[in-house]
C-alpha positions in Angstrom: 81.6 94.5 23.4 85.3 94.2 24.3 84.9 91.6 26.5 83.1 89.8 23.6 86.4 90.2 21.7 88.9 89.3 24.2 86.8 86.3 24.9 86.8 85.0 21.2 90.9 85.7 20.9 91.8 84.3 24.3 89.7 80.8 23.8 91.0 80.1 20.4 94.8 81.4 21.5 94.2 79.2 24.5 92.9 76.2 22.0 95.1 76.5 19.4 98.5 76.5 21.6 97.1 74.3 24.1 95.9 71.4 21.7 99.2 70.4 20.4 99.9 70.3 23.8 97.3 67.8 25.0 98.1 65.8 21.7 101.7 65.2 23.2 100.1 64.5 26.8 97.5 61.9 25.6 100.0 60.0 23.3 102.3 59.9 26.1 99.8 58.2 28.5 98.7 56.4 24.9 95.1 57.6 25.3 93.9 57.1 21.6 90.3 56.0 19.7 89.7 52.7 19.0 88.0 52.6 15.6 84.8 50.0 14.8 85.8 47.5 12.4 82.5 48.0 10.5 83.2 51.4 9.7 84.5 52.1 6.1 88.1 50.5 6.4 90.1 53.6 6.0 89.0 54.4 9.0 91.3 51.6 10.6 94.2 53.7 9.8 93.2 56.2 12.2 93.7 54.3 15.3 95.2 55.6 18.3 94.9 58.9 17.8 94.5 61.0 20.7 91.1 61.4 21.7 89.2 63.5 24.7 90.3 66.7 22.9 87.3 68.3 24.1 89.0 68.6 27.5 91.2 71.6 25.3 88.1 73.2 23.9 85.9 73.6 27.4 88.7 75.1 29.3 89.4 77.6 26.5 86.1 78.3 26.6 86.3 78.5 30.8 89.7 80.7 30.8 88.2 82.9 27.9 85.2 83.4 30.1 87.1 84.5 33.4 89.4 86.5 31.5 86.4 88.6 30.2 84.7 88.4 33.6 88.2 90.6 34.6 87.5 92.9 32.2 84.0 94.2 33.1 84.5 93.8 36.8 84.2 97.1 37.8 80.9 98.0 35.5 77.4 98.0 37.1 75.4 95.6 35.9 78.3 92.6 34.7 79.9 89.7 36.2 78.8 86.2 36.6 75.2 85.4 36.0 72.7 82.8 36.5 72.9 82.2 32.7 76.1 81.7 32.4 76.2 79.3 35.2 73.1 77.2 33.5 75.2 77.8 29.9 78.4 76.8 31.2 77.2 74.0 33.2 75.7 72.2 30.8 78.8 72.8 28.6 81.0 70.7 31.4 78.0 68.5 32.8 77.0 66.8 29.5 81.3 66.9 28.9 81.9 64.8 32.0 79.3 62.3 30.8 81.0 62.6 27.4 84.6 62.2 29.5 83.3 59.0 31.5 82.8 57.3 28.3 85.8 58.0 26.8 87.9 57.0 29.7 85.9 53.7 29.6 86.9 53.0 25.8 90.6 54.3 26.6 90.5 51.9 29.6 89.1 48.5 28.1 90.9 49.6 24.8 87.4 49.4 22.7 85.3 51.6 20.6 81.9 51.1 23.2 81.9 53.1 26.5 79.2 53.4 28.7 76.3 50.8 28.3 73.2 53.3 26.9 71.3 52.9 29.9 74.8 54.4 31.9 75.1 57.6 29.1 71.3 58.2 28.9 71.1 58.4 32.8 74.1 60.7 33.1 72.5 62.9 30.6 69.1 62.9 32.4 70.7 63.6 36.0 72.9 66.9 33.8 69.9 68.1 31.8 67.5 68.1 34.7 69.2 69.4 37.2 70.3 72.6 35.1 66.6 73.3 33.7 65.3 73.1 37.0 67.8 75.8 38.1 67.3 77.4 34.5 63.5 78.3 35.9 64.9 79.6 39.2 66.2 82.9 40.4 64.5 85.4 38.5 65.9 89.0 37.8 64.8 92.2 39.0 62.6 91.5 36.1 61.1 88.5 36.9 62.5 86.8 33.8 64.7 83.2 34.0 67.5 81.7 31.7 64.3 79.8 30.2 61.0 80.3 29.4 57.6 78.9 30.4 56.2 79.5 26.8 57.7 77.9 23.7 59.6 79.8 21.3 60.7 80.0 17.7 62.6 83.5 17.2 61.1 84.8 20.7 58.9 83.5 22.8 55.1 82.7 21.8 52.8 83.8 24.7 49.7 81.8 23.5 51.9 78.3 24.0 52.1 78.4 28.0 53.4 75.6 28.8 53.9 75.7 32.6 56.8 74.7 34.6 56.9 70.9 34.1 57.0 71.6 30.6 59.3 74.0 30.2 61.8 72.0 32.3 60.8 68.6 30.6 61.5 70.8 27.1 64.6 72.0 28.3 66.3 68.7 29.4 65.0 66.6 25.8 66.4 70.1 23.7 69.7 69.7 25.6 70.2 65.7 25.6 68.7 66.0 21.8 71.2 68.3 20.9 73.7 66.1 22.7 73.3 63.5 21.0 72.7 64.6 17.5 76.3 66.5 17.4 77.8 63.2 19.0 76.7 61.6 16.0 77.4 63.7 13.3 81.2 63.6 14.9 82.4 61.1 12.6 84.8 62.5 10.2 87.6 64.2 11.2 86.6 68.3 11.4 82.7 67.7 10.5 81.3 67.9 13.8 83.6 71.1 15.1 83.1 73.0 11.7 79.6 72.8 12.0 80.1 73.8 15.4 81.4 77.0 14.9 78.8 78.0 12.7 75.7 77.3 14.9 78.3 79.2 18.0 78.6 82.1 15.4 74.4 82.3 14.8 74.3 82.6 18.6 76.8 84.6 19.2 74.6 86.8 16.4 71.2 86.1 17.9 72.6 86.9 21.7 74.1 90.2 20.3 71.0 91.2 18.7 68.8 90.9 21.8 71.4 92.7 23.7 70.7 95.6 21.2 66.8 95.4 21.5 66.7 94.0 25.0 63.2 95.0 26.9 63.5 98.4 28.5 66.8 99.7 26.2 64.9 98.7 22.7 61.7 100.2 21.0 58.4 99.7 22.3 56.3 96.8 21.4 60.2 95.5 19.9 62.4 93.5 22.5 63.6 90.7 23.9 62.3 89.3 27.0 65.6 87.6 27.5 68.0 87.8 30.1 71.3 88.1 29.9 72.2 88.7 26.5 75.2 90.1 26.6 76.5 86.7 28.2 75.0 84.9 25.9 76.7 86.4 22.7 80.3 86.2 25.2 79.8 82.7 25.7 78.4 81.8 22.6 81.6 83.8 21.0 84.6 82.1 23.3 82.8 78.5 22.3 83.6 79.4 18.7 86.7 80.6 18.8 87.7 77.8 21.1 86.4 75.2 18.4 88.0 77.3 15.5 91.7 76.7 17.1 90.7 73.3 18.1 90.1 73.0 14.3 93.2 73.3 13.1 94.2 70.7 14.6 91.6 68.3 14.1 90.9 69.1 10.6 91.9 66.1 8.1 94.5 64.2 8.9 93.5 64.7 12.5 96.2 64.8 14.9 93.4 64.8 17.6 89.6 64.2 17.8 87.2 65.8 20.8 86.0 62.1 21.6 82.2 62.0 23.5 83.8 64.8 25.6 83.6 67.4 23.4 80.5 66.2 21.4 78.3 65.8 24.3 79.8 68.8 25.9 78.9 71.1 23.0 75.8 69.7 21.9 74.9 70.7 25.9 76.5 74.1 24.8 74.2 74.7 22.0 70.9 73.3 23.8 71.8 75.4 26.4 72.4 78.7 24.3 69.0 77.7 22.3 66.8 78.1 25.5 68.6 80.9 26.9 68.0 82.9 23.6 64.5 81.7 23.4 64.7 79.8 20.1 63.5 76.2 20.7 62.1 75.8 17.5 64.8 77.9 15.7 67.3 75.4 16.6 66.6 72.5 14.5 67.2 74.7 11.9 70.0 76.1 12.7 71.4 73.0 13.8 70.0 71.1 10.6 72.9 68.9 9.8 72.7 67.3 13.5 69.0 66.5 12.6 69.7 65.2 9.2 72.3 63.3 10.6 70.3 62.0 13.2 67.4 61.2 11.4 69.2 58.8 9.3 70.1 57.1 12.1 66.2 56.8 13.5 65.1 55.5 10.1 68.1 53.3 9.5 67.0 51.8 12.9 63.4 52.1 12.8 63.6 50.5 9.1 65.5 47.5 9.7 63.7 46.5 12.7 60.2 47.0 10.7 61.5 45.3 7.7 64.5 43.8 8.4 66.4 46.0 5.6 68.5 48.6 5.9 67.9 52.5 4.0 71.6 53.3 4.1 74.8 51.6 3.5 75.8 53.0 6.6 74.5 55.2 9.9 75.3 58.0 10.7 74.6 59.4 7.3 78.1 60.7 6.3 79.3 56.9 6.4 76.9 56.3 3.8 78.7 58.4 1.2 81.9 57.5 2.5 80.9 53.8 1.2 79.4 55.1 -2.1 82.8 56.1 -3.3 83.2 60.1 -1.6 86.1 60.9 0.0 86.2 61.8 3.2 87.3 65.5 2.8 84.4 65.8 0.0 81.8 64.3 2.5 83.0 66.8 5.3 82.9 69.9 2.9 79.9 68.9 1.8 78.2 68.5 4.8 79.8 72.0 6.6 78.0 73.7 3.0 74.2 71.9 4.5 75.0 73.4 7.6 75.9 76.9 6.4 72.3 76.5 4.6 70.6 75.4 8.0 72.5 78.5 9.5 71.7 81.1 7.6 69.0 80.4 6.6 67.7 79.9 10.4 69.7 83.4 11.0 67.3 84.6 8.1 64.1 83.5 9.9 65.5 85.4 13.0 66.1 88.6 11.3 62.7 88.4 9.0 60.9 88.5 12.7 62.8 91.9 13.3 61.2 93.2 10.0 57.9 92.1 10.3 57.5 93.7 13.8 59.2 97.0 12.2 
Protein backbone atom coordinates (compact mmCIF):
# COMPACT_ATOMS: atom_id res chain seq x y z
CA UNK A 1 0.00 0.00 0.00
CA UNK A 2 3.01 2.29 0.30
CA UNK A 3 3.98 2.04 -2.94
CA UNK A 4 0.38 3.10 -3.77
CA UNK A 5 1.18 6.26 -1.89
CA UNK A 6 4.54 7.11 -3.05
CA UNK A 7 3.14 6.63 -6.54
CA UNK A 8 0.19 9.17 -6.09
CA UNK A 9 2.76 11.96 -4.36
CA UNK A 10 5.60 11.40 -6.84
CA UNK A 11 3.27 11.73 -10.13
CA UNK A 12 1.46 14.78 -9.06
CA UNK A 13 5.03 16.34 -7.47
CA UNK A 14 6.45 15.32 -10.73
CA UNK A 15 3.28 17.06 -12.70
CA UNK A 16 2.82 19.91 -10.79
CA UNK A 17 6.69 21.18 -10.91
CA UNK A 18 7.30 19.86 -14.20
CA UNK A 19 4.23 21.56 -16.04
CA UNK A 20 5.26 25.06 -15.58
CA UNK A 21 8.22 23.79 -16.87
CA UNK A 22 7.00 22.45 -20.26
CA UNK A 23 4.74 25.61 -20.40
CA UNK A 24 8.02 27.74 -20.72
CA UNK A 25 9.56 24.96 -23.13
CA UNK A 26 6.54 24.88 -25.55
CA UNK A 27 6.16 28.73 -25.70
CA UNK A 28 9.73 29.01 -26.36
CA UNK A 29 9.56 26.66 -29.51
CA UNK A 30 5.97 28.57 -29.84
CA UNK A 31 4.08 25.25 -29.88
CA UNK A 32 0.43 26.54 -29.03
CA UNK A 33 -3.43 25.50 -30.15
CA UNK A 34 -4.91 26.83 -32.93
CA UNK A 35 -8.60 27.52 -32.03
CA UNK A 36 -11.65 26.78 -34.77
CA UNK A 37 -13.21 29.91 -35.73
CA UNK A 38 -16.62 28.32 -35.32
CA UNK A 39 -16.22 27.76 -31.84
CA UNK A 40 -17.95 30.18 -29.41
CA UNK A 41 -15.64 33.40 -30.09
CA UNK A 42 -14.14 33.66 -26.64
CA UNK A 43 -12.53 30.95 -27.44
CA UNK A 44 -10.26 32.99 -30.02
CA UNK A 45 -8.64 34.51 -27.13
CA UNK A 46 -7.05 31.44 -26.16
CA UNK A 47 -4.84 31.01 -29.01
CA UNK A 48 -1.40 29.95 -28.74
CA UNK A 49 -1.36 28.47 -25.66
CA UNK A 50 0.84 25.77 -25.09
CA UNK A 51 -0.60 22.55 -25.96
CA UNK A 52 0.81 18.71 -25.87
CA UNK A 53 0.67 18.98 -22.02
CA UNK A 54 -0.11 15.49 -21.90
CA UNK A 55 3.53 14.76 -22.58
CA UNK A 56 3.89 16.13 -18.54
CA UNK A 57 1.12 13.92 -17.27
CA UNK A 58 2.31 10.29 -18.92
CA UNK A 59 5.83 10.66 -17.73
CA UNK A 60 4.58 11.52 -14.17
CA UNK A 61 2.67 8.77 -14.43
CA UNK A 62 5.95 6.61 -15.91
CA UNK A 63 8.45 8.08 -13.10
CA UNK A 64 5.77 7.56 -10.38
CA UNK A 65 5.52 4.02 -11.54
CA UNK A 66 9.39 3.16 -11.48
CA UNK A 67 9.77 4.85 -8.42
CA UNK A 68 7.20 2.50 -6.73
CA UNK A 69 8.57 -0.45 -8.72
CA UNK A 70 11.99 0.52 -6.37
CA UNK A 71 10.12 0.30 -3.50
CA UNK A 72 8.70 -3.32 -3.59
CA UNK A 73 11.75 -4.73 -5.41
CA UNK A 74 12.82 -6.91 -2.91
CA UNK A 75 9.08 -8.49 -2.06
CA UNK A 76 8.07 -11.84 -3.52
CA UNK A 77 5.46 -11.60 -5.71
CA UNK A 78 5.94 -7.53 -7.08
CA UNK A 79 7.62 -5.90 -9.88
CA UNK A 80 6.67 -5.35 -13.34
CA UNK A 81 3.70 -7.18 -14.68
CA UNK A 82 2.05 -8.07 -17.81
CA UNK A 83 -0.75 -5.63 -16.70
CA UNK A 84 1.02 -2.97 -16.27
CA UNK A 85 2.75 -3.30 -19.44
CA UNK A 86 -0.83 -3.72 -21.36
CA UNK A 87 -2.04 -0.60 -18.87
CA UNK A 88 0.82 1.51 -19.50
CA UNK A 89 1.03 0.77 -23.06
CA UNK A 90 -2.06 1.82 -24.08
CA UNK A 91 -1.55 4.91 -21.87
CA UNK A 92 1.64 6.03 -24.31
CA UNK A 93 0.38 4.01 -27.53
CA UNK A 94 -3.02 5.86 -27.96
CA UNK A 95 -0.68 9.24 -26.53
CA UNK A 96 1.65 8.95 -29.46
CA UNK A 97 -1.30 8.83 -31.83
CA UNK A 98 -2.68 11.75 -29.81
CA UNK A 99 1.14 13.38 -30.14
CA UNK A 100 1.27 12.87 -34.04
CA UNK A 101 -1.76 14.93 -34.41
CA UNK A 102 -0.76 17.51 -32.37
CA UNK A 103 2.56 17.94 -33.91
CA UNK A 104 0.66 18.07 -37.35
CA UNK A 105 -1.58 21.15 -36.08
CA UNK A 106 1.59 22.80 -34.44
CA UNK A 107 3.37 22.22 -37.71
CA UNK A 108 0.79 23.52 -40.52
CA UNK A 109 -0.33 26.11 -37.65
CA UNK A 110 -4.21 24.70 -37.91
CA UNK A 111 -6.81 23.36 -35.55
CA UNK A 112 -7.13 19.75 -37.95
CA UNK A 113 -4.33 17.18 -37.52
CA UNK A 114 -4.39 13.87 -38.81
CA UNK A 115 -7.03 13.21 -41.67
CA UNK A 116 -9.66 10.55 -39.67
CA UNK A 117 -8.72 7.74 -41.73
CA UNK A 118 -4.70 8.57 -40.39
CA UNK A 119 -6.11 8.86 -36.32
CA UNK A 120 -8.53 5.92 -36.61
CA UNK A 121 -5.81 3.61 -38.15
CA UNK A 122 -3.25 4.61 -35.47
CA UNK A 123 -5.77 3.77 -32.87
CA UNK A 124 -6.69 0.39 -34.47
CA UNK A 125 -2.80 -0.69 -34.91
CA UNK A 126 -2.48 0.56 -30.64
CA UNK A 127 -5.68 -1.06 -29.48
CA UNK A 128 -5.11 -4.33 -31.27
CA UNK A 129 -1.99 -5.02 -30.67
CA UNK A 130 -2.29 -4.53 -26.82
CA UNK A 131 -5.53 -6.75 -26.54
CA UNK A 132 -4.03 -9.38 -28.37
CA UNK A 133 -1.05 -9.35 -25.82
CA UNK A 134 -3.86 -8.53 -23.01
CA UNK A 135 -5.11 -12.40 -23.72
CA UNK A 136 -1.61 -13.72 -23.66
CA UNK A 137 0.71 -14.92 -20.86
CA UNK A 138 -1.41 -16.23 -18.33
CA UNK A 139 -0.37 -16.46 -14.51
CA UNK A 140 0.33 -19.41 -12.49
CA UNK A 141 -3.34 -19.08 -12.44
CA UNK A 142 -4.24 -19.20 -15.73
CA UNK A 143 -5.94 -15.79 -15.71
CA UNK A 144 -4.90 -12.72 -18.42
CA UNK A 145 -5.10 -8.79 -18.07
CA UNK A 146 -8.54 -9.48 -19.92
CA UNK A 147 -11.20 -11.68 -19.97
CA UNK A 148 -12.94 -13.96 -22.43
CA UNK A 149 -16.42 -13.36 -20.74
CA UNK A 150 -18.01 -9.95 -20.51
CA UNK A 151 -18.26 -8.18 -17.43
CA UNK A 152 -20.20 -5.53 -15.43
CA UNK A 153 -18.75 -5.49 -11.69
CA UNK A 154 -16.90 -9.03 -12.47
CA UNK A 155 -17.00 -11.14 -14.95
CA UNK A 156 -20.29 -12.94 -16.14
CA UNK A 157 -19.47 -16.66 -16.96
CA UNK A 158 -22.70 -17.31 -19.01
CA UNK A 159 -21.52 -14.50 -21.70
CA UNK A 160 -18.38 -16.46 -23.28
CA UNK A 161 -17.38 -14.69 -25.73
CA UNK A 162 -14.24 -16.42 -27.10
CA UNK A 163 -11.04 -14.93 -28.07
CA UNK A 164 -11.91 -12.88 -31.15
CA UNK A 165 -14.40 -11.26 -29.09
CA UNK A 166 -12.79 -10.52 -26.27
CA UNK A 167 -9.96 -8.93 -28.27
CA UNK A 168 -12.45 -7.21 -30.75
CA UNK A 169 -14.20 -5.79 -27.26
CA UNK A 170 -11.09 -4.76 -25.91
CA UNK A 171 -9.72 -2.60 -28.81
CA UNK A 172 -13.57 -0.73 -29.51
CA UNK A 173 -13.64 -0.18 -25.21
CA UNK A 174 -10.17 1.32 -25.58
CA UNK A 175 -10.55 3.52 -28.91
CA UNK A 176 -14.26 4.37 -27.52
CA UNK A 177 -12.92 5.52 -24.50
CA UNK A 178 -10.31 7.43 -26.51
CA UNK A 179 -12.30 9.19 -28.25
CA UNK A 180 -15.07 10.15 -25.99
CA UNK A 181 -12.50 11.92 -23.34
CA UNK A 182 -10.88 13.64 -26.53
CA UNK A 183 -14.08 15.15 -26.98
CA UNK A 184 -15.33 16.16 -23.88
CA UNK A 185 -11.71 18.04 -23.69
CA UNK A 186 -12.98 21.30 -24.71
CA UNK A 187 -13.04 23.61 -21.89
CA UNK A 188 -10.17 24.39 -20.08
CA UNK A 189 -9.97 21.67 -16.87
CA UNK A 190 -13.32 19.61 -17.90
CA UNK A 191 -11.69 16.74 -19.45
CA UNK A 192 -8.72 16.37 -16.59
CA UNK A 193 -11.25 16.93 -13.70
CA UNK A 194 -13.34 14.34 -14.82
CA UNK A 195 -10.32 12.36 -15.22
CA UNK A 196 -9.34 12.24 -11.91
CA UNK A 197 -12.45 11.05 -10.79
CA UNK A 198 -12.98 7.98 -13.01
CA UNK A 199 -8.70 7.35 -11.97
CA UNK A 200 -9.88 7.60 -8.30
CA UNK A 201 -13.06 4.83 -8.96
CA UNK A 202 -10.28 2.61 -10.23
CA UNK A 203 -7.87 3.16 -8.12
CA UNK A 204 -10.98 2.13 -5.55
CA UNK A 205 -12.15 -0.81 -7.68
CA UNK A 206 -8.29 -2.22 -8.14
CA UNK A 207 -7.86 -1.83 -4.27
CA UNK A 208 -10.89 -3.73 -3.55
CA UNK A 209 -10.07 -6.72 -5.64
CA UNK A 210 -6.69 -6.70 -4.11
CA UNK A 211 -8.52 -7.21 -0.79
CA UNK A 212 -10.83 -10.05 -2.01
CA UNK A 213 -8.50 -11.33 -4.75
CA UNK A 214 -9.27 -15.29 -5.50
CA UNK A 215 -7.26 -17.48 -3.07
CA UNK A 216 -6.63 -14.52 -0.19
CA UNK A 217 -10.66 -13.58 -0.07
CA UNK A 218 -13.72 -15.64 1.20
CA UNK A 219 -15.03 -18.48 -0.61
CA UNK A 220 -17.51 -18.23 -3.28
CA UNK A 221 -16.34 -14.05 -2.89
CA UNK A 222 -13.30 -12.94 -5.21
CA UNK A 223 -11.95 -11.57 -7.92
CA UNK A 224 -10.70 -13.42 -10.76
CA UNK A 225 -8.50 -10.60 -11.67
CA UNK A 226 -4.89 -10.35 -11.94
CA UNK A 227 -2.86 -7.98 -10.78
CA UNK A 228 -4.75 -5.85 -8.64
CA UNK A 229 -2.51 -4.34 -6.75
CA UNK A 230 -1.05 -2.75 -10.03
CA UNK A 231 -3.96 -1.78 -11.05
CA UNK A 232 -5.02 0.49 -8.03
CA UNK A 233 -0.87 1.84 -8.25
CA UNK A 234 -1.39 2.77 -11.75
CA UNK A 235 -4.75 3.77 -11.57
CA UNK A 236 -3.50 6.08 -8.41
CA UNK A 237 -0.17 7.81 -10.06
CA UNK A 238 -2.70 8.60 -13.25
CA UNK A 239 -4.67 10.72 -10.79
CA UNK A 240 -2.34 12.34 -9.08
CA UNK A 241 -0.45 13.11 -12.23
CA UNK A 242 -3.79 14.78 -13.66
CA UNK A 243 -4.54 16.49 -10.25
CA UNK A 244 -1.03 18.58 -10.59
CA UNK A 245 -1.52 18.89 -14.21
CA UNK A 246 -4.78 20.52 -13.07
CA UNK A 247 -3.62 23.32 -11.52
CA UNK A 248 -2.27 24.42 -14.11
CA UNK A 249 -4.69 23.85 -16.74
CA UNK A 250 -7.69 24.85 -14.78
CA UNK A 251 -9.38 28.22 -16.09
CA UNK A 252 -7.38 30.52 -17.45
CA UNK A 253 -5.29 27.62 -18.73
CA UNK A 254 -1.75 28.32 -18.94
CA UNK A 255 -1.51 24.92 -20.79
CA UNK A 256 -3.98 22.35 -22.34
CA UNK A 257 -3.03 18.29 -22.77
CA UNK A 258 -3.78 18.63 -26.63
CA UNK A 259 -4.94 14.90 -28.40
CA UNK A 260 -1.82 13.68 -26.40
CA UNK A 261 -3.19 13.64 -23.29
CA UNK A 262 -6.84 12.98 -24.27
CA UNK A 263 -6.19 9.94 -26.36
CA UNK A 264 -3.58 8.89 -24.02
CA UNK A 265 -5.91 8.80 -21.04
CA UNK A 266 -8.90 7.74 -22.57
CA UNK A 267 -6.41 4.50 -23.57
CA UNK A 268 -5.66 4.77 -19.73
CA UNK A 269 -9.13 4.31 -18.58
CA UNK A 270 -10.10 1.60 -21.35
CA UNK A 271 -7.26 -0.11 -20.37
CA UNK A 272 -7.83 -0.04 -16.47
CA UNK A 273 -11.72 -0.94 -17.35
CA UNK A 274 -10.70 -4.41 -18.90
CA UNK A 275 -8.09 -5.13 -16.57
CA UNK A 276 -10.58 -4.70 -13.56
CA UNK A 277 -13.20 -6.57 -15.41
CA UNK A 278 -15.83 -3.85 -15.62
CA UNK A 279 -16.78 -3.41 -19.40
CA UNK A 280 -20.08 -2.58 -18.77
CA UNK A 281 -19.36 -0.57 -15.49
CA UNK A 282 -17.48 1.86 -17.51
CA UNK A 283 -19.94 3.77 -19.35
CA UNK A 284 -21.12 4.63 -16.19
CA UNK A 285 -18.46 5.53 -14.54
CA UNK A 286 -17.34 7.35 -17.41
CA UNK A 287 -20.88 8.85 -18.16
CA UNK A 288 -19.98 12.41 -19.00
CA UNK A 289 -17.58 11.04 -21.96
CA UNK A 290 -20.81 9.17 -23.23
CA UNK A 291 -23.10 12.01 -22.80
CA UNK A 292 -20.67 14.09 -24.39
CA UNK A 293 -20.28 11.82 -27.11
CA UNK A 294 -23.63 11.04 -27.72
CA UNK A 295 -24.43 14.52 -28.61
CA UNK A 296 -22.05 14.52 -31.01
CA UNK A 297 -23.55 11.02 -32.78
CA UNK A 298 -27.01 12.67 -32.85
CA UNK A 299 -25.87 16.09 -33.76
CA UNK A 300 -24.33 14.13 -36.71
CA UNK A 301 -26.66 11.53 -37.32
CA UNK A 302 -29.56 14.37 -37.11
CA UNK A 303 -28.33 16.69 -39.55
CA UNK A 304 -27.47 14.22 -42.13
CA UNK A 305 -31.18 12.59 -41.71
CA UNK A 306 -32.83 15.90 -41.66
CA UNK A 307 -30.65 18.36 -42.56
CA UNK A 308 -31.13 20.24 -39.01
CA UNK A 309 -29.06 20.41 -36.27
CA UNK A 310 -30.25 19.19 -32.24
CA UNK A 311 -27.67 21.50 -30.70
CA UNK A 312 -26.28 24.87 -31.20
CA UNK A 313 -23.04 23.33 -30.99
CA UNK A 314 -21.15 19.64 -30.66
CA UNK A 315 -19.55 18.56 -28.39
CA UNK A 316 -22.29 19.20 -25.89
CA UNK A 317 -20.50 21.72 -23.54
CA UNK A 318 -20.27 24.22 -26.62
CA UNK A 319 -23.93 24.10 -26.65
CA UNK A 320 -24.30 25.86 -23.30
CA UNK A 321 -21.47 27.89 -23.82
CA UNK A 322 -23.62 29.48 -26.75
CA UNK A 323 -26.84 29.58 -24.70
CA UNK A 324 -25.35 32.24 -22.48
CA UNK A 325 -23.22 29.83 -19.57
CA UNK A 326 -19.99 30.61 -18.79
CA UNK A 327 -17.40 28.65 -19.30
CA UNK A 328 -16.37 28.04 -15.62
CA UNK A 329 -20.29 27.25 -14.92
CA UNK A 330 -20.36 24.74 -17.82
CA UNK A 331 -17.07 23.04 -16.53
CA UNK A 332 -18.38 22.83 -12.85
CA UNK A 333 -21.38 21.63 -14.01
CA UNK A 334 -20.34 19.01 -15.99
CA UNK A 335 -17.36 17.65 -13.30
CA UNK A 336 -20.94 17.50 -10.80
CA UNK A 337 -22.55 14.75 -13.87
CA UNK A 338 -19.51 13.07 -13.58
CA UNK A 339 -19.20 12.77 -9.89
CA UNK A 340 -22.97 11.35 -10.35
CA UNK A 341 -21.71 8.75 -13.17
CA UNK A 342 -18.85 8.01 -10.55
CA UNK A 343 -20.36 7.25 -7.63
CA UNK A 344 -22.97 6.15 -8.59
CA UNK A 345 -21.04 3.40 -10.83
CA UNK A 346 -18.72 2.93 -7.59
CA UNK A 347 -22.26 2.25 -5.82
CA UNK A 348 -23.21 -0.52 -8.41
CA UNK A 349 -19.65 -1.98 -7.66
CA UNK A 350 -19.97 -2.11 -3.99
CA UNK A 351 -23.96 -3.30 -4.07
CA UNK A 352 -22.41 -6.57 -5.92
CA UNK A 353 -20.13 -6.98 -2.73
CA UNK A 354 -23.43 -7.02 -0.63
CA UNK A 355 -25.47 -9.06 -2.50
CA UNK A 356 -22.87 -11.93 -2.64
CA UNK A 357 -22.41 -11.32 1.34
Amino acid sequence: MRSVLAASMVAFLVSIFGTPLAIKYLQRLKIGQEIRTEGPKHHQSKAGTPTMGGIVFILATLVAYGVAQLLVINQPGRGFSITALVVLGLFVGMGAVGFVDDYIKVRHRRSLGLNKRGKIVGQVLVAVVFAVMALQFPNVRNSNVGSLSLSFTRDIQWVHIGTAGAAALFAFVVIATANGVNLTDGLDGLATGSSVMVLLAYFLIGLWQYRHTCGVGPPGYCYDVRDPLEIALIAAAGAGACFGFLWWNAAPARIFMGDTGALGLGGLIGGLAMATHTTLLLPILGLLFVIVTLSVIIQIGSFKLTGKRVFRMAPLQHHFELAGWSEVNVVIRFWIISGIGVTAGLGIFYSDYLGLL
